[in-house]
FILUM-111408 format. One record per residue (C-alpha): residue number from 1; chain; x, y, z. Coordinates in steps of 0.001 Angstrom, whole numbers, plus 500000, padded with zeros to 6 digits. Each point is the difference from the previous one (the first is absolute). Layout:
REM FILUM-111408
nr / kette / px / py / pz
NUM / A / X / Y / Z
...
This chain:
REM FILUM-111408
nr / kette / px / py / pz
1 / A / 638212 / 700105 / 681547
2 / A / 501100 / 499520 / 503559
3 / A / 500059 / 497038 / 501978
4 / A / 497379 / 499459 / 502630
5 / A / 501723 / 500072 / 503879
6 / A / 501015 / 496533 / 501481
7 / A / 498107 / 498961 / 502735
8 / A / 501056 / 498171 / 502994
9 / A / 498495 / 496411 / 499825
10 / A / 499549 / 499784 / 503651
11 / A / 498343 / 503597 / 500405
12 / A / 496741 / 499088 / 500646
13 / A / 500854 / 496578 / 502181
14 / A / 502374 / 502955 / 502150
15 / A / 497149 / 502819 / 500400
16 / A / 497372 / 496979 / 501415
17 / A / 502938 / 498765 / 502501
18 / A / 500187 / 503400 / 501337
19 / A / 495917 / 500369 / 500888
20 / A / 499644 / 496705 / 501189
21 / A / 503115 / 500364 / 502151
22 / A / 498531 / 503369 / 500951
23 / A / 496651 / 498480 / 500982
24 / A / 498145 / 501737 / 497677
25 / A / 497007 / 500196 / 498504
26 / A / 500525 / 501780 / 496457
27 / A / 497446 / 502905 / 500907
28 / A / 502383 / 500291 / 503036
29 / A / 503568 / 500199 / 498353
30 / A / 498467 / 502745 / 497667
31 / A / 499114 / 502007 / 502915
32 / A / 503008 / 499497 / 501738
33 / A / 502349 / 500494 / 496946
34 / A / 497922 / 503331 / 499526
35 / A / 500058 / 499944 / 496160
36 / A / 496803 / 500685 / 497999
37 / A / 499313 / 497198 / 498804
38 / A / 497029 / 497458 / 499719
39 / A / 500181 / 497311 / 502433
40 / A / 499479 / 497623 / 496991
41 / A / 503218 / 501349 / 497981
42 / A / 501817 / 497607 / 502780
43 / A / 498217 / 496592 / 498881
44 / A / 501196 / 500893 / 495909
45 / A / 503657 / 500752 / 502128
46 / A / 500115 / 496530 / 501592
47 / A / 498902 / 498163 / 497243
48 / A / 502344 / 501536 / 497491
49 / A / 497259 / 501539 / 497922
50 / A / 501216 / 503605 / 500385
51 / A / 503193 / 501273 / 501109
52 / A / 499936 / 503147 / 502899
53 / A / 501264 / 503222 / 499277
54 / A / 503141 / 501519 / 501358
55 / A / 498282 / 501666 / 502930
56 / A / 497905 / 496964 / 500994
57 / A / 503085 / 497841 / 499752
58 / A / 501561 / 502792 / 502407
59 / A / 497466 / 499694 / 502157
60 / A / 499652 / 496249 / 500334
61 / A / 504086 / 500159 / 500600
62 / A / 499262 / 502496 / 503028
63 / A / 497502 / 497632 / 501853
64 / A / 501806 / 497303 / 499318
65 / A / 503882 / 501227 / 501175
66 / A / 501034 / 498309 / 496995
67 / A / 502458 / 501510 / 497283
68 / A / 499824 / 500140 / 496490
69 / A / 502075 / 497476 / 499109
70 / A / 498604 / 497580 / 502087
71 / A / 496420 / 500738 / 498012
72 / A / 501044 / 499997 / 496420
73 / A / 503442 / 497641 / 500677
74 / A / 498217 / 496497 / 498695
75 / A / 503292 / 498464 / 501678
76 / A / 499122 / 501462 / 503245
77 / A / 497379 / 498776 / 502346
78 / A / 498330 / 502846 / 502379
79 / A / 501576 / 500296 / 503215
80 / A / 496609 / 500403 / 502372
């Protein structure tokens, strides 16, 4: 059996910083990241009940002008 992926403890905590330093509604950051999505997916992000997928983490780094590392480093605080 495998293992399941680790996570980043400070994912969701990261992906809220981003909106509310963005000003955004989360209907708004959906639209504006472009990914088809439900607005709602981005409540389940921030409160760490469900994890993005690889293009909606892409998408949130865009926005954001943030790198990976910076998103899934728990070290690292975002650099806004």
């Amino acid at each position: 059996m495998g293992h399941a992926r680790r996570r980043p403890k400070r994912l969701a905590e990261k992906l809220k910083e981003i909106r509310i330093h963005l000003g955004l509604s989360q209907a708004e950051l959906v639209r504006r990241m472009g990914v088809d999505i439900h607005y709602t997916n981005v409540s389940k992000y921030e409160s760490d009940k469900n994890e993005p997928d690889l293009m909606v983490l892409h998408a949130y780094l865009r926005l954001a002008d943030v790198t990976f590392t910076e998103i899934v480093d728990d070290k690292m605080d975002l650099m806004l």
